[in-house]
N, C-alpha and C positions, 0 to 999 in steps of 0.2 A: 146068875151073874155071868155074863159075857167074859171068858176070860181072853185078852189079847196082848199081841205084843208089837214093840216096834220092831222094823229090820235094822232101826240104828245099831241093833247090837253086832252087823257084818257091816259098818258104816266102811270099812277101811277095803272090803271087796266088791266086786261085780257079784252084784242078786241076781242067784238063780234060782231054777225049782231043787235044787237038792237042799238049800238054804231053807227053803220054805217048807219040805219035807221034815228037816230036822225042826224046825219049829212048830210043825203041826206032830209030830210027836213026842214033843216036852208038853204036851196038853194045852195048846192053843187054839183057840177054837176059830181067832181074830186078828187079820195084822195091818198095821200101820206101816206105808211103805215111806220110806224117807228117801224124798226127792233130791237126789245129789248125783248129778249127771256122772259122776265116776263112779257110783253106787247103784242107783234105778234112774236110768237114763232115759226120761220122759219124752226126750227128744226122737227117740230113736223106734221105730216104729217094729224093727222085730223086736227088739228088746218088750215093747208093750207085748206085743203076740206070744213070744215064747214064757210071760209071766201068765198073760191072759188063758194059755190054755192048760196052766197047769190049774190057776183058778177054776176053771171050768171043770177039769175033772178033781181035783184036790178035797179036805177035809176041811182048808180053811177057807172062810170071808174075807176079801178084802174089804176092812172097813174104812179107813181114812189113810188121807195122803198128809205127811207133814210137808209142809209149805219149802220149797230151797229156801236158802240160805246165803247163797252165794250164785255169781253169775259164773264163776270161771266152772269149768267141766270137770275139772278132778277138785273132790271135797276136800282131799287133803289138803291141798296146799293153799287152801284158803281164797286168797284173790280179793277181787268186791266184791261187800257184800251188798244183799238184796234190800232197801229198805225203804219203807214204803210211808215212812215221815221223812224221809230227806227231806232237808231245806230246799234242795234243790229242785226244780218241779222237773226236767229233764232223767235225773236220777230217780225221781219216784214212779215215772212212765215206762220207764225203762222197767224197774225191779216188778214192779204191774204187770209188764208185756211180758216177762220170764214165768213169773207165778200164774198166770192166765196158760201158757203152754203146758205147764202142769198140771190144771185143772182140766185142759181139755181130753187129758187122757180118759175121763170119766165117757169121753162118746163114745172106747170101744173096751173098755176097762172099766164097769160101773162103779165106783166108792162112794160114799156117803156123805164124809166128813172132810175138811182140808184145815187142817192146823194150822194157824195163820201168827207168828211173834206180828207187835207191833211195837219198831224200832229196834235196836241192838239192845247188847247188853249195855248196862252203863248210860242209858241213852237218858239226856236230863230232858225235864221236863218245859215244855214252851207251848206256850197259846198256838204258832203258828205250826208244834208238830200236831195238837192235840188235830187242830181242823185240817192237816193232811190226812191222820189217819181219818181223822171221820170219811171224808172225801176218797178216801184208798179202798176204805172197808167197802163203802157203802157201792163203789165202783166195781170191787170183787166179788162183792154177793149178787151184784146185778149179772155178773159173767154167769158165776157157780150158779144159780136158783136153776134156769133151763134143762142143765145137764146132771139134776139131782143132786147137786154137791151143799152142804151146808157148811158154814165157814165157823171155826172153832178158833178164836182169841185165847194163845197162850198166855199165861202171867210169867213172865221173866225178870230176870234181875236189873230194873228201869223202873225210872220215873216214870214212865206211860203208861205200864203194863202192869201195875199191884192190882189187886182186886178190886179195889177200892177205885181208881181210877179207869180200869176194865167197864166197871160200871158204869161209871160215869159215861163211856164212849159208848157202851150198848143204849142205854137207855136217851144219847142225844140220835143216835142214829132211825132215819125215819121207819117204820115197820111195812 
């Protein structure tokens, strides 16, 4: 068994390699970096270099990226969030083109997996979010496939996102 972990647990600082040192010696062997530009600032191209070459010489895998969550730059204070069933179709292009900038890290930073919520918390259920996300998903995995990335639908506290309806979206989505 893989043991791994998220960096959300330094969600409140800037990740570095000493952060990731200290988690490759609590016996991790796997980390999940959370994408929160006041946290792992996907945007920022040493930031990717100075994580990337500790990966390269380090103990651990980077294995998956969790998805942002928000569009503003520091995670703490919240801001808009990313969400890729808004009603809105301008808002879901938008939260797409943020989470696409994060998956591109995979061209100089290889990961595997991209953690992906669909909708908020609280996020009630509607015909016309269900066919955004289909349409969101099915537009993200067309990004991620090229650059090794495979997208992983969290289950969250919504009407979109139970298991049961998880389902439902994998299995309408084309293969």
């Amino acid at each position: 068994m893989l043991r791994a972990v998220s960096s959300y647990v330094y969600i409140k600082q800037r990740l570095h390699p000493g952060m990731l040192d200290t988690l490759a010696r609590g016996g991790a062997q796997a980390v999940e970096l959370f994408a929160a530009r006041g946290h792992f600032n996907y945007h920022d191209k040493e930031h990717i270099k100075e994580l990337g070459g500790w990966f390269k010489s380090g103990p651990m895998e980077f294995h998956s990226m969790h998805s942002p969550i928000y569009m503003s730059n520091d995670f703490r204070s919240g801001g808009m969030p990313l969400n890729i069933v808004d009603n809105d179709k301008r808002n879901r292009i938008d939260a797409m083109d943020e989470i696409k900038r994060a998956i591109e890290v995979a061209e100089s930073l290889p990961f595997r997996f991209l953690v992906q919520h669909v909708g908020r918390t609280d996020e009630a259920d509607d015909p016309r979010k269900f066919e955004a996300a289909l349409s969101s998903v099915e537009h993200l995995r067309a990004f991620a496939r090229p650059l090794g990335v495979t997208l992983l639908l969290e289950n969250t506290p919504n009407d979109l996102a139970t298991p049961e309806r998880l389902k439902e979206l994998l299995t309408a989505l084309p293969t």
